[in-house]
C-alpha positions as CSV (number, residue, x, y, z in Angstrom):
1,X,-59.1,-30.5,25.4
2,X,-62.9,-31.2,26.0
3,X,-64.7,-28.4,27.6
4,X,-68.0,-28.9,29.2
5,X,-70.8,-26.8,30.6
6,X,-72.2,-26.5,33.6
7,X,-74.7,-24.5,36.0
8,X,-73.1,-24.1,39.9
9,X,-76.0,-22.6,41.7
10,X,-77.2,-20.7,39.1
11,X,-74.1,-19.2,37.6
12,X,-72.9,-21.2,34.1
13,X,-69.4,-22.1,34.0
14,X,-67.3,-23.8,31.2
15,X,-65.0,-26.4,32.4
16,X,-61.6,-27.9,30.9
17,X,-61.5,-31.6,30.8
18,X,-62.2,-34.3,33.1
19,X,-63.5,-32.5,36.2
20,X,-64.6,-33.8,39.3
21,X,-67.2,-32.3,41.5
22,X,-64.7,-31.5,44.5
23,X,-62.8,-29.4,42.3
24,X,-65.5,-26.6,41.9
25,X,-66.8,-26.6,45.4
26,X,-63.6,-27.3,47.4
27,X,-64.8,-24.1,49.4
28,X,-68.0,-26.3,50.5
29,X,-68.6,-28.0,54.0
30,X,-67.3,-31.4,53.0
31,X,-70.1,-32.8,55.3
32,X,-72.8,-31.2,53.0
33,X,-74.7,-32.7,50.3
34,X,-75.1,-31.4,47.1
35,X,-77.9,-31.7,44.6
36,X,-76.8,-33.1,41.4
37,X,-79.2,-33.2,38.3
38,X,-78.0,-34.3,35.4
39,X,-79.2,-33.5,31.5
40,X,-82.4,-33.9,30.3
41,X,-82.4,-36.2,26.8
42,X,-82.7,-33.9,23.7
43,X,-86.1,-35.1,22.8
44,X,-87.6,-33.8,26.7
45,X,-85.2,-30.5,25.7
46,X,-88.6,-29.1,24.6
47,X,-90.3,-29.0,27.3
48,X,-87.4,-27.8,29.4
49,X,-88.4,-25.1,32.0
50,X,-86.9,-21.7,32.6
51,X,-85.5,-20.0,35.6
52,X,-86.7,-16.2,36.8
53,X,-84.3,-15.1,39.4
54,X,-85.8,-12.2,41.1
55,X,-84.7,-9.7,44.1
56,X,-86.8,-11.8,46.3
57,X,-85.9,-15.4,45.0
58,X,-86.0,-18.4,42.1
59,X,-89.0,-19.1,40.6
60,X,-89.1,-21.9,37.8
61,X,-91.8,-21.7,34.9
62,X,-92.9,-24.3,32.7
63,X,-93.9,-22.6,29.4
64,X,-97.4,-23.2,28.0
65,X,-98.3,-22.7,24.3
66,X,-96.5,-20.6,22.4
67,X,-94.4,-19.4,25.7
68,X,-91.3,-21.0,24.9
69,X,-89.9,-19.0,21.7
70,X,-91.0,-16.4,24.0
71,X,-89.2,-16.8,26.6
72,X,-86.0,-17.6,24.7
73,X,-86.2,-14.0,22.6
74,X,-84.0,-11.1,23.3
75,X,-87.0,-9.0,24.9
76,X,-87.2,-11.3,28.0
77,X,-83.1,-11.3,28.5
78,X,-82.8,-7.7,30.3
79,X,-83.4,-6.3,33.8
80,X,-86.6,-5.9,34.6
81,X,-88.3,-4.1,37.9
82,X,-91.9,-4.4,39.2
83,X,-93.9,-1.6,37.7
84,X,-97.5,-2.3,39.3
85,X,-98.8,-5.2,42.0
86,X,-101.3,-6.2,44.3
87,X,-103.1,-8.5,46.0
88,X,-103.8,-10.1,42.5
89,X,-101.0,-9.7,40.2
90,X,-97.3,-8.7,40.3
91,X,-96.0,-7.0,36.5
92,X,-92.4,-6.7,34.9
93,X,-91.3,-4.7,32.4
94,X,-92.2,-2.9,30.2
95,X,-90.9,-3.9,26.7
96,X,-92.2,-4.0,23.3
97,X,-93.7,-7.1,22.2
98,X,-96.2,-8.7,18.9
99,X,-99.0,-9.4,21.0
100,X,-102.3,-8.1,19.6
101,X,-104.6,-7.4,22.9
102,X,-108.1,-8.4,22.4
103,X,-109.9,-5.8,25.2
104,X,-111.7,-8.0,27.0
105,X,-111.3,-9.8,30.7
106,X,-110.0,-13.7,31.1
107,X,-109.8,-15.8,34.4
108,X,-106.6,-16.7,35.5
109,X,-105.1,-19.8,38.0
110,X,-102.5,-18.7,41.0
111,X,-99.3,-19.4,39.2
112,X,-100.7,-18.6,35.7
113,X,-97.6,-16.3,33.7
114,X,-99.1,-13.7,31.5
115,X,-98.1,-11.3,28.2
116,X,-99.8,-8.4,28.8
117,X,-100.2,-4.9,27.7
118,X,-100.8,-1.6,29.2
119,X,-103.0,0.7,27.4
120,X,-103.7,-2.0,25.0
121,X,-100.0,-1.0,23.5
122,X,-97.8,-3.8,22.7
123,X,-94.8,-1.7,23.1
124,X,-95.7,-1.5,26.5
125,X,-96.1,-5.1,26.9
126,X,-95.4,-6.4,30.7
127,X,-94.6,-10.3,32.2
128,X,-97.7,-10.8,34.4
129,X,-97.5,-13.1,37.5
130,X,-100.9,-14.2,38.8
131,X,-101.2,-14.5,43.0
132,X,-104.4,-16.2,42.9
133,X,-107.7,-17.2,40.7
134,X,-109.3,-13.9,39.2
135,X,-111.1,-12.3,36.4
136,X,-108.7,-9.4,34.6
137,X,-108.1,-7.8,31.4
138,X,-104.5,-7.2,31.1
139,X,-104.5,-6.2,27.4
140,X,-103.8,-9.9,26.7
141,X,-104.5,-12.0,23.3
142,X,-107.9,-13.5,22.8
143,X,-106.7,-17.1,24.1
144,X,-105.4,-15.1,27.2
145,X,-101.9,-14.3,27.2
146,X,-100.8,-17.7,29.7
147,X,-97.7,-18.4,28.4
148,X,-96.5,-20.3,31.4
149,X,-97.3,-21.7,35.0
150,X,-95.5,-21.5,37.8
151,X,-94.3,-25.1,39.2
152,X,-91.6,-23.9,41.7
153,X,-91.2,-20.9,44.0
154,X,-94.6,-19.6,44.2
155,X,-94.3,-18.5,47.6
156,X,-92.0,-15.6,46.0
157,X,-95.0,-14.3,44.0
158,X,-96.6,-12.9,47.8
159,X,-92.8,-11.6,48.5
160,X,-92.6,-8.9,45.7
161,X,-93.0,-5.0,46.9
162,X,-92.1,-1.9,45.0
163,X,-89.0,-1.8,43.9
164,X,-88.0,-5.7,43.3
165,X,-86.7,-6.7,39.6
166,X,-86.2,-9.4,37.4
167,X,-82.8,-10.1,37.0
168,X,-81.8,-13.3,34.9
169,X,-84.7,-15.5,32.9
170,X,-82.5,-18.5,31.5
171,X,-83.3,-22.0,30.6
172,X,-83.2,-25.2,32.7
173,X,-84.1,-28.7,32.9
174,X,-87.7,-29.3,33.9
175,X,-88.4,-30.9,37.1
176,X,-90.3,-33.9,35.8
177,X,-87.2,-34.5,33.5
178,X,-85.0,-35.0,36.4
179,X,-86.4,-37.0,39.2
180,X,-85.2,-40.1,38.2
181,X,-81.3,-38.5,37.1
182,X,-80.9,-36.5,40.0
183,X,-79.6,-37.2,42.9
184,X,-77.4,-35.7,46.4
185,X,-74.1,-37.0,46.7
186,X,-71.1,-35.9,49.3
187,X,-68.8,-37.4,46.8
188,X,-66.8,-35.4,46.1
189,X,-65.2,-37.6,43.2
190,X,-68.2,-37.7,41.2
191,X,-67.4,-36.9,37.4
192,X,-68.8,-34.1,36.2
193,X,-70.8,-34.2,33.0
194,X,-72.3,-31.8,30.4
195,X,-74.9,-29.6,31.5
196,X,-75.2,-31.3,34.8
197,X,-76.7,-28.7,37.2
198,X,-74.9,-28.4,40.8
199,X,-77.0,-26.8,43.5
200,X,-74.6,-27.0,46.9
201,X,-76.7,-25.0,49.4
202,X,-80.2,-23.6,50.3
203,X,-80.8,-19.8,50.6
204,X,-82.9,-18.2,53.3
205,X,-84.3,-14.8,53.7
206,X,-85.6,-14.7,57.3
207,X,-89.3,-13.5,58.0
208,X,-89.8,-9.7,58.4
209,X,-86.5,-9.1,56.8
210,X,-85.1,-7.0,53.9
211,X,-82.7,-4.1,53.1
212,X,-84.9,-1.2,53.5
213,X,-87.2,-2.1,56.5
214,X,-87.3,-4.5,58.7
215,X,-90.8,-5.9,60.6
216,X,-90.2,-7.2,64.2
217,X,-93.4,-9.2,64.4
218,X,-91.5,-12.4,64.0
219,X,-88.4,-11.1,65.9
220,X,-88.3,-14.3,68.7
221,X,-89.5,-16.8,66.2
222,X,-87.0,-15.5,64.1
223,X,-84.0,-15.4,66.8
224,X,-84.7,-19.2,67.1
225,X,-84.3,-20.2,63.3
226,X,-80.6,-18.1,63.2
227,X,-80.1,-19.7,66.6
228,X,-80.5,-23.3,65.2
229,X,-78.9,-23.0,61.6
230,X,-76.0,-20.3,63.2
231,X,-73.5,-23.2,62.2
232,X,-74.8,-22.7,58.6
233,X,-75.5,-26.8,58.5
234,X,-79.2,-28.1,58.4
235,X,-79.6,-31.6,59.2
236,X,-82.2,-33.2,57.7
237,X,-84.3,-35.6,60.6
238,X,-87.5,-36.3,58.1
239,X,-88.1,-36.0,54.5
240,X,-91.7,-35.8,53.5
241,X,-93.5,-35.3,49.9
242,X,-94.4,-31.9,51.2
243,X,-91.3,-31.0,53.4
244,X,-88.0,-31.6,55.1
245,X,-87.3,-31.2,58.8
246,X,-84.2,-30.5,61.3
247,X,-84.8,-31.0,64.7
248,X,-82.2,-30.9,66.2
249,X,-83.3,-28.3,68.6
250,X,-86.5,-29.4,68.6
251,X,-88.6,-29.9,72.0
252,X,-87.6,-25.8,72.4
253,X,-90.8,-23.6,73.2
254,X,-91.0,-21.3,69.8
255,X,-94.2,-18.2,70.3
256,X,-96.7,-18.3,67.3
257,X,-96.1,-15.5,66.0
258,X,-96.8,-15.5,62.3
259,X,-99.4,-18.2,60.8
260,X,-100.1,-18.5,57.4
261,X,-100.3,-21.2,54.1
262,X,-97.2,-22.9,54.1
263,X,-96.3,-22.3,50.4
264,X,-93.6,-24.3,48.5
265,X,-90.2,-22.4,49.8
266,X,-91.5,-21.3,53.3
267,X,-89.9,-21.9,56.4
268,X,-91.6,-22.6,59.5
269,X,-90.9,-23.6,63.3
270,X,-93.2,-26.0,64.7
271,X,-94.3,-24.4,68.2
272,X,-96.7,-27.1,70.0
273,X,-96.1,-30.8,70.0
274,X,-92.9,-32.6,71.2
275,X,-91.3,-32.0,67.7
276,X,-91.8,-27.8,68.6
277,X,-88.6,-26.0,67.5
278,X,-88.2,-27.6,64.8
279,X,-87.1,-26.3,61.7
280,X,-89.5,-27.2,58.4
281,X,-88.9,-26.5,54.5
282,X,-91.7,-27.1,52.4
283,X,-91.6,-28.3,49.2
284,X,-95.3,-28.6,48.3
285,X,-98.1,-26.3,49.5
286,X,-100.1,-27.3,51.8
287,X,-102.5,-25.2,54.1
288,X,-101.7,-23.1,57.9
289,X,-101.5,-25.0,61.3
290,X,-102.1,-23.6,64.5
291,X,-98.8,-25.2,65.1
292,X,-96.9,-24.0,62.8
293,X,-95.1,-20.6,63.1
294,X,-93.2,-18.8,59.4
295,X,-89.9,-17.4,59.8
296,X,-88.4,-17.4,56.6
297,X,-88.4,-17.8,52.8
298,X,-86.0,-20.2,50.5
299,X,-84.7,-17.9,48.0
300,X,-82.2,-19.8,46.4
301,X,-81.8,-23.9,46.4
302,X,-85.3,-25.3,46.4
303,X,-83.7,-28.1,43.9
304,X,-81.4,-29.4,47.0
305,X,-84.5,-29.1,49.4
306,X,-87.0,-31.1,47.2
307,X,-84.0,-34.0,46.5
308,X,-82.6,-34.4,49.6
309,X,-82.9,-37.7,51.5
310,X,-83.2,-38.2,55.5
311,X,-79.6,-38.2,57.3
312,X,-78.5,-35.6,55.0
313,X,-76.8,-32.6,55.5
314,X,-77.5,-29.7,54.0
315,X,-75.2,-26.0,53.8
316,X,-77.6,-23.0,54.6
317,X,-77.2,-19.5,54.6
318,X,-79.4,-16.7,56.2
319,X,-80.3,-13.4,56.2
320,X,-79.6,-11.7,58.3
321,X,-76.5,-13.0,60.1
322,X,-77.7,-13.4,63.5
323,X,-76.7,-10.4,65.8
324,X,-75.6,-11.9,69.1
325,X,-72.9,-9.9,71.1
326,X,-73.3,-11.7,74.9
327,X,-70.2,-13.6,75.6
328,X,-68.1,-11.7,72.9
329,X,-65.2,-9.9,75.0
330,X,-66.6,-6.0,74.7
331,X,-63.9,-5.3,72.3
332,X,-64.6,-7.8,69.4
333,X,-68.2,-6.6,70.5
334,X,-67.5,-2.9,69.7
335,X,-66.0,-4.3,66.2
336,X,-69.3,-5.8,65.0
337,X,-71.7,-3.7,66.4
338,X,-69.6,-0.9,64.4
339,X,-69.4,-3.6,61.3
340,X,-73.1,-3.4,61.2
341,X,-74.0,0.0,61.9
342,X,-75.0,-0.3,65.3
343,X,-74.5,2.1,68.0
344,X,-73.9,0.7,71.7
345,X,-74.4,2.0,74.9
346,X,-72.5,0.1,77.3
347,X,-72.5,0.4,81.4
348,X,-68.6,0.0,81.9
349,X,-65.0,-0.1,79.6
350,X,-62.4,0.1,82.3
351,X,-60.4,-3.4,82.1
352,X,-61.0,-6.7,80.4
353,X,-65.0,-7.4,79.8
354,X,-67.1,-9.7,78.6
355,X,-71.0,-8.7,77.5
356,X,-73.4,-10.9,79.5
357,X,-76.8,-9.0,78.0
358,X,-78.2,-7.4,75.2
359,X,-81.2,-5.2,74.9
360,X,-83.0,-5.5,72.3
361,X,-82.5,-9.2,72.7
362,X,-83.1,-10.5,69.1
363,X,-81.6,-9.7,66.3
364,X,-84.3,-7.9,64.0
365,X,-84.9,-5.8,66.6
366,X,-81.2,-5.1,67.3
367,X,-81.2,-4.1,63.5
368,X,-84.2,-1.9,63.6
369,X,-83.1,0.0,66.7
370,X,-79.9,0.5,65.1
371,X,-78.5,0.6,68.8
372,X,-78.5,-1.6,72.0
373,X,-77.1,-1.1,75.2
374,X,-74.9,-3.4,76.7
375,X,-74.6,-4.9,80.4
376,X,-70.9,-6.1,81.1
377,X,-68.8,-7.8,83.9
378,X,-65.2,-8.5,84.2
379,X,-63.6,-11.2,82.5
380,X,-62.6,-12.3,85.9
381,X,-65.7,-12.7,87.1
382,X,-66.8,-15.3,84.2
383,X,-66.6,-19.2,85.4
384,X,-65.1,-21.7,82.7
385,X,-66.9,-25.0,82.9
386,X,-66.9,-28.1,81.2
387,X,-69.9,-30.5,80.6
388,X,-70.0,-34.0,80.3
389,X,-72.3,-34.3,77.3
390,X,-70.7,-37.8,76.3
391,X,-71.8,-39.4,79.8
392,X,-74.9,-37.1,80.6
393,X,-76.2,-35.7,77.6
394,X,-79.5,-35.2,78.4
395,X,-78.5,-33.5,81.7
396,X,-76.1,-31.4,79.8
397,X,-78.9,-30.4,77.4
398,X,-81.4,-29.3,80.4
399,X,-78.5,-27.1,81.9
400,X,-77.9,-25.4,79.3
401,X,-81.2,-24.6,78.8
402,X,-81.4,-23.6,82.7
403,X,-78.9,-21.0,82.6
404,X,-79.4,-20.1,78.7
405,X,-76.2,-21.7,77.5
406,X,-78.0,-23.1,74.8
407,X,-78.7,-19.4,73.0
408,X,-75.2,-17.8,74.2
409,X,-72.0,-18.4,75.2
410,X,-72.5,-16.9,78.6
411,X,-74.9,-18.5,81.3
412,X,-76.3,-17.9,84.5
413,X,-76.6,-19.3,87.5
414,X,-78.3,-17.9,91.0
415,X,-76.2,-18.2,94.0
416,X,-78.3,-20.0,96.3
417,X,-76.4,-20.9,99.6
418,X,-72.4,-21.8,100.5
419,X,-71.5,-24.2,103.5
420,X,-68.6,-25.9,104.3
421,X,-67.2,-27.3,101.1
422,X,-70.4,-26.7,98.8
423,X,-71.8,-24.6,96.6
424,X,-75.5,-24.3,95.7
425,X,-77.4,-23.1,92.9
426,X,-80.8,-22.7,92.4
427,X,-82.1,-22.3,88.2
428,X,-85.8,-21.7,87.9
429,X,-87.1,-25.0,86.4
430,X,-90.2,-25.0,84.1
431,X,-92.8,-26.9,84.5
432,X,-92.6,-30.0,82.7
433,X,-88.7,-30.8,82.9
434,X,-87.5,-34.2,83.8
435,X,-84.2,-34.9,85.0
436,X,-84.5,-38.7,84.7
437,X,-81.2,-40.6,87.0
438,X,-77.9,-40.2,84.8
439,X,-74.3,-40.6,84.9
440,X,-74.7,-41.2,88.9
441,X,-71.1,-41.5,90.6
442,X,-70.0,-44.7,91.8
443,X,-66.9,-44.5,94.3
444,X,-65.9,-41.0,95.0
445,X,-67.1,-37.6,93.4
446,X,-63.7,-35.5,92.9
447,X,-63.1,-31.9,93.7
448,X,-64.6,-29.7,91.8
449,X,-67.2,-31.8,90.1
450,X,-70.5,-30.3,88.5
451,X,-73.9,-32.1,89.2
452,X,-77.4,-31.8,89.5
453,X,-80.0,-33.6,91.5
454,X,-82.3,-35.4,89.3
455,X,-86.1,-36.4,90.1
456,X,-85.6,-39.3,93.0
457,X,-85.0,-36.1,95.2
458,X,-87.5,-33.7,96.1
459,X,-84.5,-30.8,95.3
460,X,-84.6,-32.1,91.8
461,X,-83.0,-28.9,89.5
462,X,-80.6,-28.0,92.7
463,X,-77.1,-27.7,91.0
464,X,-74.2,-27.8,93.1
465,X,-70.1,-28.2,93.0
466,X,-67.7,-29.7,95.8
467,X,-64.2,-28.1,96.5
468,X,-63.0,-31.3,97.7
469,X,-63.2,-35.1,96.9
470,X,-66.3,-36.9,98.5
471,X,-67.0,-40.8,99.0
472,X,-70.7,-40.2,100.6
473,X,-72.7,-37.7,98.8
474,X,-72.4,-35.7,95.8
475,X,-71.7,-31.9,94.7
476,X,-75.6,-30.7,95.7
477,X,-75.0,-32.8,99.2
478,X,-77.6,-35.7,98.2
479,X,-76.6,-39.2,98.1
480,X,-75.0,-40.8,94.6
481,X,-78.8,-42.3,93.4
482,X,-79.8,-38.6,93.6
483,X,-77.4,-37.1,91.3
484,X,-76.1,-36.5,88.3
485,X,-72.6,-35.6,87.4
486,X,-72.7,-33.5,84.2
487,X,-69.3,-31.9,84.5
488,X,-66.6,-30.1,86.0
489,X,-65.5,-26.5,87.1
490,X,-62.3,-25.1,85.4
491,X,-61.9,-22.4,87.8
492,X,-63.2,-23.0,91.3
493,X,-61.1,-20.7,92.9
494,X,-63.5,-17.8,91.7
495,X,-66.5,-19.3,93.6
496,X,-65.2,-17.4,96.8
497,X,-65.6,-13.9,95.1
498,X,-69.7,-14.6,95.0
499,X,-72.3,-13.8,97.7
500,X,-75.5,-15.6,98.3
501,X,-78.3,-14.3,96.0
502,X,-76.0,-13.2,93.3
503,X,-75.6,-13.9,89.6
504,X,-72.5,-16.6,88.8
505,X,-71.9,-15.9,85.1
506,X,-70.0,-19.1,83.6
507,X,-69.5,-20.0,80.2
508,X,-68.2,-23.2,77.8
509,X,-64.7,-23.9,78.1
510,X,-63.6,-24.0,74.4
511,X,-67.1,-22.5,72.3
């Protein structure tokens, strides 16, 4: 039987006959596409680049000179851990090497790779990874020690603190051997081939975040990109020579928080601009924006980022898991606060509740605190609603965003006045929103209907809900050209248990 070998993101695996792609990622989101490059030709096999997997993420080398046979001896197939960086240089190792330093200083490129010495001993030879252009002598050879640039992942070289490691240096095809046999593909029927390399999602390590500290200065930036890839699917609007975007939660007011170069691997969130909140992977570096914001780092999957093609969806994971506990019943709340070593202070546990806020309310600063306190109602007391999105789905988006459905499972609404058969409400509407006419009724609004009154009325934003059928005017009393049906309520019987001025909690039947 024919056996056949293959690299699944990153990890090599042998396979037994006539395989087909679904069979090694039947675990993958069928509605993902994977990156699929195939074999380089033996004659391009020697300029094939190699692959440094490091605490912090991928980088891919291309080897200059002599750097091949280099990389491909024993001495560069172990563990190794940062033993000195700064702003100039990062180096691995050390191990014992044949290099004959020459003492004196050489200028290196951002990206250049260097064998290098310390104490001008070659048995304490180090892999030397170059941040940006400078004059050094690292106890190099006379042409300089560059046995290699960096042509992907450079944005992992600013990443590395005390403490990171090298933990895999293999071989791989080189990028320019691939772009015309590579490919994404959802088809899952695809016959596998030998040496094909499958890359089936994109790795993300959020801004500010790691295992031993964690830096809050991008915490609301941050809450936004879990927020929008929290279904672990990244849907790919644009695809640029530089970058690819998702916006589908774009138009969403994102704080600057963090600007810097957008290197190839970064993640940003566009914060001015109609396309602001939305979420951009660079492939390419280009320079800051004022209107850019970073939130993250690609640490694993570049290859699927740099072939993927607009309408594409992509399978992300990052870290951290976003830590969001309103709208969990306080139970399952208590479970994963406890999961993830958080403590909880929480205002009531007599009967069934539901958690309606959290403070801290973003996740890095829920896991820096390492406790949050917890306000609570009875389940009783939460409203089941339904919205329309088929028939009103721009109206459907603004009230989510008026009462903060669109970040939890829980909303609110202020009770603003009761009479007769009607209920009011009254969301605080930024500046800006239009609620252009939509989904306006045409014979009569039934019973328990959810509305709001769009911009021919001067009460545009007024939400409101009718306990019984109406021929004349709709749920926020204004006639049918005036509003907007987005929904219905599930439960109106628990409208009689509010007061004026209070909070109406409600939530999405179903999510």
């Amino acid at each position: 039987m024919t056996t056949i070998t293959i690299h699944l993101d990153g990890a090599k695996s042998e396979i037994e006959g006539e395989q087909r792609l679904g069979a090694i990622i039947s675990d993958r989101d069928p509605r993902c596409s994977v990156a699929v490059i195939r074999q380089a030709s033996r004659e391009s096999a020697r300029t094939s680049s190699y692959r440094v997997t490091t605490s912090r993420g991928e980088i891919i080398v291309e080897p200059v000179g002599e750097g091949a046979p280099l990389f491909d001896s024993p001495g560069f197939s172990r563990r190794y851990q940062i033993h000195w960086h700064d702003r100039y240089a990062a180096a691995f190792g050390p191990f014992a090497s044949e290099i004959r330093p020459a003492r004196m200083p050489h200028l290196y490129e951002r990206g250049d790779v260097i064998l290098g010495c310390g104490g001008y001993d070659p048995k304490r030879s180090y892999l030397i990874f170059s941040k940006m252009r400078h004059s050094a002598d690292f106890g190099a050879g006379s042409d300089g020690g560059v046995i290699g640039r960096v042509v992907s992942g450079m944005g992992v070289l600013d990443r590395w603190e005390t403490g990171d490691t090298i933990t895999r240096i293999e071989q791989v095809i080189s990028w320019a051997d691939t772009t015309t046999r590579s490919f994404t593909t959802t088809d899952r029927d695809l016959i596998l081939e030998d040496g094909m390399e499958i890359v089936t999602r994109v790795m993300i390590t959020a801004e500010g975040f790691s295992a031993d500290k964690i830096d809050t200065t991008t915490a609301e930036s941050v809450e936004h990109l879990l927020l929008a890839l929290r279904e672990g699917l990244f849907s790919v609007s644009r695809s640029g020579s530089t970058h690819i975007v998702d916006l589908s939660r774009s138009e969403t007011d994102v704080p600057e928080e963090l600007r810097l170069p957008r290197r190839e691997g970064v993640v940003t969130v566009r914060t001015r601009g109609k396309s602001r909140g939305g979420i951009y992977l660079y492939t390419e570096d280009i320079p800051a924006s004022p209107a850019h914001t970073v939130v993250g780092q690609i640490t694993q999957g570049l290859e699927l980022a740099r072939l993927t093609r607009e309408g594409d969806t992509l399978c992300v994971t990052v870290q951290p898991e976003r830590f969001d506990l309103i709208g969990k019943p306080l139970s399952q709340a208590q479970q994963i606060a406890g999961e993830r070593g958080i403590r909880l202070a929480i205002d009531a546990v007599e009967g069934e509740r539901v958690v309606v806020d959290q403070v801290p309310a973003t996740t890095l600063e829920s896991l820096q605190a390492r406790r949050v306190e917890l306000t609570t109602v009875l389940f009783e007391k939460v409203i089941d609603i339904s919205l329309d999105d088929a028939h009103a789905p721009a109206s459907c988006e603004i009230f989510r965003t008026l009462t903060g459905l669109h970040q939890h499972r829980v909303g609110r609404l202020p009770f603003f006045f009761h009479f007769e058969d009607v209920y009011l409400f009254k969301p605080s509407i930024p500046k800006g929103v239009k609620i252009i006419p939509e989904n306006i009724p045409q014979d009569t609004v039934p019973a328990a209907t959810l509305a709001i009154t769009n911009d021919s009325r001067r009460g545009s934003g007024l939400v409101g809900i009718r306990t019984t059928d109406n021929s004349e005017f709709g749920p926020t009393s204004e006639p049918f050209e005036g509003t907007n049906v987005i929904g219905r309520i599930l439960e109106p019987e628990k409208l009689k248990d509010y007061q004026e001025k209070e909070t109406v909690f409600i939530r999405e039947a179903g999510k």
